[in-house]
KEZAMI-86591 format. One record per residue (C-alpha): x, y, z; residue number from 0; chain; residue in one letter. Coordinates in steps of 0.2 Angstrom, whole numbers, plus 5000, padded with zeros to 4 digits. Each point is the difference from the previous one (the first is absolute). Layout:
residues N
     x     y     z   nr  kette  rest
     X     Y     Z  NUM      A     A
...
***
This chain:
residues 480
     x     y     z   nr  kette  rest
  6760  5626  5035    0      A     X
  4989  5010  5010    1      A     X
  4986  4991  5009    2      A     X
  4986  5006  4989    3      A     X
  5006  4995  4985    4      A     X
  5004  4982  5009    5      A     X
  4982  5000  5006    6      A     X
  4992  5004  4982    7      A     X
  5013  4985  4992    8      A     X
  4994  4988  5015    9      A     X
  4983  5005  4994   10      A     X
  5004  4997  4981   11      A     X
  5006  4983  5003   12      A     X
  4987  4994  5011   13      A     X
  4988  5007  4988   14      A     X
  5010  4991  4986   15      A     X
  4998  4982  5009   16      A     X
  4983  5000  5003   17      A     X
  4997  5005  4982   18      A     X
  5011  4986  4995   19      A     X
  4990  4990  5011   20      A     X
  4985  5003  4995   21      A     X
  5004  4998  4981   22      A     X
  5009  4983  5005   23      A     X
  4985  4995  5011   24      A     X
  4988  5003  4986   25      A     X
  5010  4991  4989   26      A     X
  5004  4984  5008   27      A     X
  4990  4984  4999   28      A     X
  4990  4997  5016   29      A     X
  5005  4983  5001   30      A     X
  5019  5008  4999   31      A     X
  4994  5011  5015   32      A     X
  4993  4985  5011   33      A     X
  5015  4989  4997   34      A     X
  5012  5014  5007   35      A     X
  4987  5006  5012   36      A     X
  5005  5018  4993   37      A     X
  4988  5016  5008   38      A     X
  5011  5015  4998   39      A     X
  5002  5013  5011   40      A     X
  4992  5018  4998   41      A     X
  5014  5015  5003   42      A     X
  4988  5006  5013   43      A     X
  5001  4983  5011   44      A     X
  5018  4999  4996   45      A     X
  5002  5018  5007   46      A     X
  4992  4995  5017   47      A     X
  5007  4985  5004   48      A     X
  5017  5010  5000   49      A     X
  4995  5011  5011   50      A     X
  4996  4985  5013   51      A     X
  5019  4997  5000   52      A     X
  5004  5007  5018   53      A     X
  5019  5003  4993   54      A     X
  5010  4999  5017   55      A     X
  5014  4994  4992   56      A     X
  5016  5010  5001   57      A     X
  5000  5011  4985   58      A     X
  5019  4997  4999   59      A     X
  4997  4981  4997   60      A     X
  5000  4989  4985   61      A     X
  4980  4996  4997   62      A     X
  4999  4985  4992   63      A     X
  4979  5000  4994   64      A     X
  4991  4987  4991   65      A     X
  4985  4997  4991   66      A     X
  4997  4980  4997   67      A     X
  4988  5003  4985   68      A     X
  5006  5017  4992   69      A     X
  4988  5002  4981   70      A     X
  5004  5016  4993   71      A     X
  5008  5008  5017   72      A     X
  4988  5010  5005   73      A     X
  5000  4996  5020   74      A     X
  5016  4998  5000   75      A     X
  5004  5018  4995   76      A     X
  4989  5008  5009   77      A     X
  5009  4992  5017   78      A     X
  5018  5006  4991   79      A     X
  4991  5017  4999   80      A     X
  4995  5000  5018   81      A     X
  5016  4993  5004   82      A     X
  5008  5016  4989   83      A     X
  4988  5013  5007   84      A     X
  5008  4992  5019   85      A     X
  5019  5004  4998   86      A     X
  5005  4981  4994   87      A     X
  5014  5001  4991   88      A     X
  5006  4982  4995   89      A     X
  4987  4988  4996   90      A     X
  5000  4984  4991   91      A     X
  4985  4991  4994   92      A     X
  4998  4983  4993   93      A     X
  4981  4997  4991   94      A     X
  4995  4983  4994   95      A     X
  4990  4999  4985   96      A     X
  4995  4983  4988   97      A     X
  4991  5008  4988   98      A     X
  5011  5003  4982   99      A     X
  4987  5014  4994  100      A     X
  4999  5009  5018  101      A     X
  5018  4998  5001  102      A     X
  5006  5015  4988  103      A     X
  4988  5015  5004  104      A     X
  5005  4995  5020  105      A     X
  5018  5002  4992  106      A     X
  4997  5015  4990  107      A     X
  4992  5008  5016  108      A     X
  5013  4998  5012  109      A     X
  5015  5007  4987  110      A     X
  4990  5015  4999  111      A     X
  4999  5002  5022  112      A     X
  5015  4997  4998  113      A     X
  5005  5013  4989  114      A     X
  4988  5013  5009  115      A     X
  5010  4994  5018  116      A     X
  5018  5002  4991  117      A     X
  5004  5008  5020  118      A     X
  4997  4986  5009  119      A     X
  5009  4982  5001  120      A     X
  4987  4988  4992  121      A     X
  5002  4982  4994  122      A     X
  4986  4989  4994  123      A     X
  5000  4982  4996  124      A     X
  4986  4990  4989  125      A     X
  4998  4981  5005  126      A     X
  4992  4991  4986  127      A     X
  4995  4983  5012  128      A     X
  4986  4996  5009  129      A     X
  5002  5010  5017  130      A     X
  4992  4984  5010  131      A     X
  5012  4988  4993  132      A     X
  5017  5011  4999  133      A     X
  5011  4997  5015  134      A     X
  5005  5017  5002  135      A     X
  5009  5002  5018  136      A     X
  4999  5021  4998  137      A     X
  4991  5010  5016  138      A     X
  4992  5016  4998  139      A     X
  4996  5016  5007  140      A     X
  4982  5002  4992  141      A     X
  4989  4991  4989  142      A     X
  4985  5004  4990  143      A     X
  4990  4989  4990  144      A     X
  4984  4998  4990  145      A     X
  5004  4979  4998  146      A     X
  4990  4989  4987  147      A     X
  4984  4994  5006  148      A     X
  4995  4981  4993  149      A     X
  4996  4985  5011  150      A     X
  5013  4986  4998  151      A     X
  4997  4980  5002  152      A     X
  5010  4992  5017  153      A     X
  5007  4992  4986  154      A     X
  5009  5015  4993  155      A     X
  5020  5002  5003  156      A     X
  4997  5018  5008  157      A     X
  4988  4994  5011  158      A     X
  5011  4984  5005  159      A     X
  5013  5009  5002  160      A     X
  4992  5012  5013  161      A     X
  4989  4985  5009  162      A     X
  5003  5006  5017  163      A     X
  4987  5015  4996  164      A     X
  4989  4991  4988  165      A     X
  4983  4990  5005  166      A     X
  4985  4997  4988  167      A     X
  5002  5010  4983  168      A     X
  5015  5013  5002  169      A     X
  4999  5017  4990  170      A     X
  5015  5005  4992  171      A     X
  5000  5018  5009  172      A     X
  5001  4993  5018  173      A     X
  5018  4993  4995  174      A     X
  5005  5014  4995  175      A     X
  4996  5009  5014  176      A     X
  5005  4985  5014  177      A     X
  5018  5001  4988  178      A     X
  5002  5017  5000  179      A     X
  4997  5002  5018  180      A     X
  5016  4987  5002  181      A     X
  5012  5013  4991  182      A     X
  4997  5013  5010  183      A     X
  5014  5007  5011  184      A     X
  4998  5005  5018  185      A     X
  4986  5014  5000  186      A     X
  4997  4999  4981  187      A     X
  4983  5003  4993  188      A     X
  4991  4994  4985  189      A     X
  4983  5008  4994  190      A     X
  4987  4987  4988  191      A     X
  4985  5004  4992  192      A     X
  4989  4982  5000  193      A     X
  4984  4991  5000  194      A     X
  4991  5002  5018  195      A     X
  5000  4981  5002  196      A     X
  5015  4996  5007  197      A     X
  4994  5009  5016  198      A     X
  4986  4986  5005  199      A     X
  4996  4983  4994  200      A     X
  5009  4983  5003  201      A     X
  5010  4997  4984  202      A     X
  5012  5016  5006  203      A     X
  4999  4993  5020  204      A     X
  5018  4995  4997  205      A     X
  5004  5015  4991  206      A     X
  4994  5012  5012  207      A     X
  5008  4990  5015  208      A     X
  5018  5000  4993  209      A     X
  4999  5021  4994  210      A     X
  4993  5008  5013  211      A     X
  5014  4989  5011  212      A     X
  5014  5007  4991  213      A     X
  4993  5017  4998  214      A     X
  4989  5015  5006  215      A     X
  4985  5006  4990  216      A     X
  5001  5016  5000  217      A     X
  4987  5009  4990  218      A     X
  4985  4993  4988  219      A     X
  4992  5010  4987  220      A     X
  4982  4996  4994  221      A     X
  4992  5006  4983  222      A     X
  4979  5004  5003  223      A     X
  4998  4993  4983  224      A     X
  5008  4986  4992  225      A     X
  4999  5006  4984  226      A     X
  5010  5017  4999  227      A     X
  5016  4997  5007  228      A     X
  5007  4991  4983  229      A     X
  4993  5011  4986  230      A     X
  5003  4990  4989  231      A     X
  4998  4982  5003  232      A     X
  4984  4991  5006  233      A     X
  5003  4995  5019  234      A     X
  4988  4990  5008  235      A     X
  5009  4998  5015  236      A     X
  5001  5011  5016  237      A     X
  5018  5008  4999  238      A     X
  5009  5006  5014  239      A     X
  5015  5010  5004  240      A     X
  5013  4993  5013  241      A     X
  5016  5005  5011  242      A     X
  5008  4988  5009  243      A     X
  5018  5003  5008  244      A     X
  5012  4990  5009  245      A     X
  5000  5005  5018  246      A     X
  4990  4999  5014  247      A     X
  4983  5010  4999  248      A     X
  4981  5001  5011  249      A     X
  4992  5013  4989  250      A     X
  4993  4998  4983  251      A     X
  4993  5015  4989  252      A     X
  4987  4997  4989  253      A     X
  4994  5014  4987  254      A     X
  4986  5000  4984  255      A     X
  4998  5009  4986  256      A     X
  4986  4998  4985  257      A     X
  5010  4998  4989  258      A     X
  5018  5002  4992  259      A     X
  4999  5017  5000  260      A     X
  5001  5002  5019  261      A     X
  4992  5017  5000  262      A     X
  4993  4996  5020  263      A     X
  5010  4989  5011  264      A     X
  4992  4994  5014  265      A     X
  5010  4991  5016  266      A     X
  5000  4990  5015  267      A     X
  5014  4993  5010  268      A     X
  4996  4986  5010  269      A     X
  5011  4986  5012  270      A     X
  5006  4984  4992  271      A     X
  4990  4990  5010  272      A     X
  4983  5008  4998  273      A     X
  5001  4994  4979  274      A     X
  5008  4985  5001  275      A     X
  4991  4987  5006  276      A     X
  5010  4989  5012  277      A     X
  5001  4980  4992  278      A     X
  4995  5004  4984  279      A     X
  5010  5014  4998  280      A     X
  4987  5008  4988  281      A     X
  5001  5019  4997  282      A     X
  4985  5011  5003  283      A     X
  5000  5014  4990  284      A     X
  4987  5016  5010  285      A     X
  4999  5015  4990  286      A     X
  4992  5011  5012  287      A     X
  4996  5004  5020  288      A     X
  4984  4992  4998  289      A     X
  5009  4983  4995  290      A     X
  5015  5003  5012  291      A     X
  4983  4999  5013  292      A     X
  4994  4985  4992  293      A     X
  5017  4991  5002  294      A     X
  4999  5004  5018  295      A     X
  4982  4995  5004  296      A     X
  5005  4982  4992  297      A     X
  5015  4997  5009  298      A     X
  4992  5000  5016  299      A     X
  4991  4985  4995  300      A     X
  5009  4984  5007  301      A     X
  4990  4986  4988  302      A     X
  4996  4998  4984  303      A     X
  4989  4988  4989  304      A     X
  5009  4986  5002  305      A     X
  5005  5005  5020  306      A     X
  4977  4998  5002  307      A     X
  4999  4982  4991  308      A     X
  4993  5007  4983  309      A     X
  5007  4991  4984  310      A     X
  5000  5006  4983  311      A     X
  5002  4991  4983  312      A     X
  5000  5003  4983  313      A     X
  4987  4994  4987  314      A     X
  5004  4982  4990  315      A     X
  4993  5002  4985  316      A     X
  5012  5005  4988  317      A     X
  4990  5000  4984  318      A     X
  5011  4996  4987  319      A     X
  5004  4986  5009  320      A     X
  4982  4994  5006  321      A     X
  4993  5004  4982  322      A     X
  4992  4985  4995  323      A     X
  4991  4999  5019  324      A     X
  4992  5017  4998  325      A     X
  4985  5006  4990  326      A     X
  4990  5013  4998  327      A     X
  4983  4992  5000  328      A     X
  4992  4989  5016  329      A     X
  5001  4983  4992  330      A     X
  4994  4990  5014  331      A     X
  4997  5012  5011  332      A     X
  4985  4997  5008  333      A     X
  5004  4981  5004  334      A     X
  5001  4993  5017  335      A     X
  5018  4994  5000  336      A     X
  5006  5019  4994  337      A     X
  5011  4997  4986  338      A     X
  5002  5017  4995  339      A     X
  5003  5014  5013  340      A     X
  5003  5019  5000  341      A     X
  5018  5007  4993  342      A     X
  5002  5018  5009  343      A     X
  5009  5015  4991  344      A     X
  5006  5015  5007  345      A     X
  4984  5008  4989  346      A     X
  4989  4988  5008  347      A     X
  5000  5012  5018  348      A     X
  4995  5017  4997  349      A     X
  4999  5014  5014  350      A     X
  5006  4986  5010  351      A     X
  4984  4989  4997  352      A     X
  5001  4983  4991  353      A     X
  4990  5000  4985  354      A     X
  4996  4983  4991  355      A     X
  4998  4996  4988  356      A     X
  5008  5016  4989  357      A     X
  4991  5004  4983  358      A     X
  5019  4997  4993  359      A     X
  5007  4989  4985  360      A     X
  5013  4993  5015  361      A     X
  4998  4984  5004  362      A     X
  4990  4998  5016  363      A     X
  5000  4983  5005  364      A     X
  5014  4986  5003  365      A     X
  4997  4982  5001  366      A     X
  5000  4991  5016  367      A     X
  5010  4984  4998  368      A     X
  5014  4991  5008  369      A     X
  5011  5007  4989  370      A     X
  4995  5018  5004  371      A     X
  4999  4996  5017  372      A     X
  5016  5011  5002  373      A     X
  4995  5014  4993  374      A     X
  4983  5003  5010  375      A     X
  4998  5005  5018  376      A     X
  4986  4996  5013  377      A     X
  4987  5013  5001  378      A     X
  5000  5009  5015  379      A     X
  5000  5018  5006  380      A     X
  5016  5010  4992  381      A     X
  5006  5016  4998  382      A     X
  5007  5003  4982  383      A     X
  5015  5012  4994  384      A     X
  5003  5003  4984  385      A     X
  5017  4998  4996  386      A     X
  5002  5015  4987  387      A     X
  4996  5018  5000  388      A     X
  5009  5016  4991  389      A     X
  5010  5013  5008  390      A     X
  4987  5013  4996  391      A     X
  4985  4992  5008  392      A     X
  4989  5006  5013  393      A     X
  5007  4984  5013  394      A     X
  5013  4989  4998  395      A     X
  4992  4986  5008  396      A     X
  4982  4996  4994  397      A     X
  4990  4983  5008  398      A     X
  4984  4993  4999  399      A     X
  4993  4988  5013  400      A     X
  4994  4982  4995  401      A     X
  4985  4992  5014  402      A     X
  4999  4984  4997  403      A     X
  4979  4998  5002  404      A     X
  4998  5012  4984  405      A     X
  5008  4986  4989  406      A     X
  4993  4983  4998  407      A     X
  5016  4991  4998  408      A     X
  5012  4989  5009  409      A     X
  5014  5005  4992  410      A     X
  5005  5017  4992  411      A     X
  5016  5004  4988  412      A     X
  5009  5017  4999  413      A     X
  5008  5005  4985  414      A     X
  5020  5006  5005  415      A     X
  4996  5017  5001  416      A     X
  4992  4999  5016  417      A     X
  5008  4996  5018  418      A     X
  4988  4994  5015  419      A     X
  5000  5004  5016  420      A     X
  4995  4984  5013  421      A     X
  5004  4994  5014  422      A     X
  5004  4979  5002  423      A     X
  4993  4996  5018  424      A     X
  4983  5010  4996  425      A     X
  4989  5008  4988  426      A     X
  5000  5019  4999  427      A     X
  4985  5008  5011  428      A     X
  4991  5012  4989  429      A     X
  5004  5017  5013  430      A     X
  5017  4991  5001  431      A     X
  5001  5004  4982  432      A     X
  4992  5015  4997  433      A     X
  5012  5008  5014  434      A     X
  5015  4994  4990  435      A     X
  4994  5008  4983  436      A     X
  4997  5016  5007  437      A     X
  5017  4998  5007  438      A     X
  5008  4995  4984  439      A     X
  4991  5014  4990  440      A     X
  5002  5015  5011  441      A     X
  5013  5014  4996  442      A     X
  5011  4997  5014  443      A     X
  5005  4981  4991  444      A     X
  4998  5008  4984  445      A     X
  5014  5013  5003  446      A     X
  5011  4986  5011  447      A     X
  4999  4989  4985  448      A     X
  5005  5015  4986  449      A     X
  5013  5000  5012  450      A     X
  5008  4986  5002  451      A     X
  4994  4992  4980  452      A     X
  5006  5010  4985  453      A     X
  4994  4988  4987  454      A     X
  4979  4995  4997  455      A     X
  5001  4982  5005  456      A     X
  4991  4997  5018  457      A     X
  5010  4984  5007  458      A     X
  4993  4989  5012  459      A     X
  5017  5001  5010  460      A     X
  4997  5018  4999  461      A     X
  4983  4998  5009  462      A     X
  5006  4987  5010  463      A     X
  5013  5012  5009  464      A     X
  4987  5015  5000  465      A     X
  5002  5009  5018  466      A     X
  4981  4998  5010  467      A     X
  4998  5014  5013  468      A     X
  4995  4991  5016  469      A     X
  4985  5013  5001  470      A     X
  4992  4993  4983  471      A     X
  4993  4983  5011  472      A     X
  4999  5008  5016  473      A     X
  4987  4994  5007  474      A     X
  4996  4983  4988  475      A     X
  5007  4985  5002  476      A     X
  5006  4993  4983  477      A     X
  5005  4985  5009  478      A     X
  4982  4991  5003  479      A     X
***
């Protein structure tokens, strides 16, 4: 067969699975959908991650690929076609799949490769288990994967059974990913499309830890948009693409695209240790020599936060939970002994000014009681940062500044979007404060914190471990 004809039926087919994707898709339930944490892969993405593969395998060996969670084939055969295109001549793969209705087009779809590759030696092998569960001893050569993405309870066999990687609430794709990376052989590679998350945030400490000592990350891949790298599914997660391989390797490429269609590729390639944060091991993701300075200017700094004595906390009042204490009317407001006092939103600070009360149908005010007593904080001078923002806003870290003699309260209490910057030996000086704000809403944090935070939450530990150049209090003494 001659290698256009081998190239238009590579086409066919993958043009095949994502319209059988698409019509499967549209047709399942999404409850269906979010109980097998099912995003399927558009032909486009499937092509790139192939091309990833760095292939140094002798071509005169016996491949043995996997993909951990195959749908209807489509990444899978595009590696085999990469592999193909290469000179590989014997390759055996084995696919795991649970779902019976994704089962037969993933069947259907790798008769016909194989028909269209009758030249070659190739073997396939469908496992109908869950790949977490399954003891499995197999190595291989190279893995790609687009895995399930649900969160699972501690509780949850696949996450007892992999406890060494799990703290807080797991998600499902970081065990296949930690297990994939265990059945690698010697310099084998696998490529994963995922959420962003697993690159920050405490739950995946444990995860990140026991990866990235096991193997190299190699090369990341980051959409501009979230929205138009699955064309057909709704993803309200950053996705990104990862390499990592089993040997030893400082430097890290890192490449974006808009979308899926990767019409303009741009790339950096940067040293292991200028993305990966040393402790925490979480992975900073720059996307241009403007960030790459950025990361530099930052890790200069020798104290953080926490390193200059300032604290921070997250709002109590949790108001399902607090629902019978808070109102939206003063009550008795204006008596002496305060038994109601100010409940601060994140829509109660606007252009970082405090604003009370709001002209809102939220309730404003929260009793003052022993049993409340909790839930409230004393007022005093605190910088506030709101613990949520989108991707597409103008800053991902937005604060407003509370100073305690413009409220005539003793106590105050913050509803759970909200964290607080204080400090326990001292009350927060009014330059002191405005110096950190400025700080905390400059460019320079802005892109350090897109950086190193895929996801919208601003977490106080996040703060807390924040880089301060030496220059910002030169010349104050914060220490007073």
């Amino acid at each position: 067969m001659t290698v256009n004809l081998l190239e238009q039926n590579h086409l066919y087919l993958l043009n095949k699975i994502e319209k059988e994707s698409f019509a499967y898709s549209v047709n399942s339930s999404i409850s269906r959908k979010k109980k097998l944490g099912q995003f399927f892969t558009d032909s486009s993405v499937a092509n790139y991650m192939s091309t990833l593969f760095s292939f140094k395998k002798s071509i005169d060996k016996k491949l043995k690929v996997l993909d951990c969670g195959a749908g209807h084939g489509v990444l899978a055969i595009a590696l085999l076609y990469k592999l193909v295109t290469k000179g590989y001549k014997t390759i055996e793969l084995t696919l795991y799949e649970i779902d019976n209705e994704a089962l037969k087009y993933l069947d259907d779809n790798l008769k016909l490769f194989k028909e269209n590759h009758d030249s070659i030696n190739f073997s396939y092998t469908i496992i109908q288990k869950n790949f977490i569960l399954d003891n499995g001893s197999n190595k291989f050569d190279y893995i790609i994967s687009n895995p399930p993405y649900f969160k699972l309870n501690k509780s949850d066999l696949e996450a007892k059974s992999m406890s060494y990687i799990v703290h807080g609430q797991p998600n499902i794709y970081m065990l296949f990913m930690a297990k994939s990376g265990e059945l690698l052989t010697d310099k084998g590679e696998m490529v994963f499309i995922t959420p962003r998350s697993f690159t920050s945030g405490t739950y995946f400490k444990k995860f990140r830890e026991y990866l990235l000592d096991k193997l190299s990350l190699e090369h990341i891949h980051i959409f501009n948009s979230r929205k138009k790298h699955f064309k057909n599914e709704t993803i309200l997660q950053e996705t990104i693409i990862t390499k990592f391989i089993k040997e030893p390797s400082d430097n890290i490429t890192i490449t974006s695209s808009e979308d899926s269609k990767f019409l303009v590729l741009n790339s950096l390639k940067v040293k292991r240790e200028m993305i990966i944060e040393r402790g925490r091991n979480i992975i900073g993701i720059p996307s241009s020599k403007e960030d790459i300075e950025v990361l530099k200017l930052f890790s200069a700094s020798q104290q953080t936060f926490r390193d200059m004595g300032y604290k921070i906390s997250t709002g109590k009042v949790v108001t399902f939970r607090s629902r019978e204490y808070i109102h939206i009317d003063k009550y008795n407001l204006f008596s002496s002994n305060q038994k109601s006092v100010p409940l601060l939103w994140m829509q109660n600070f606007k252009k970082e000014k405090l604003i009370f009360p709001l002209d809102s149908k939220k309730e404003q005010y929260i009793q003052n009681l022993d049993k409340t007593k909790s839930l409230l904080i004393k007022n005093e001078n605190y910088i506030i940062v709101k613990r949520f923002s989108s991707k597409e806003q103008h800053r991902r870290i937005n604060i407003g500044y509370i100073f305690k003699d413009k409220l005539p309260y003793d106590y105050l209490g913050l509803e759970n979007h909200l964290n607080y910057i204080y400090r326990e030996e001292r009350q927060l000086k009014k330059d002191e404060m405005k110096l950190l704000g400025s700080f905390l809403t400059s460019k320079e944090v802005d892109q350090y914190f897109r950086i190193f935070n895929g996801n919208t939450q601003v977490n106080a530990t996040d703060i807390l471990n924040l880089p301060i150049p030496a220059e910002l209090f030169k010349g104050y003494k914060c220490q007073e």
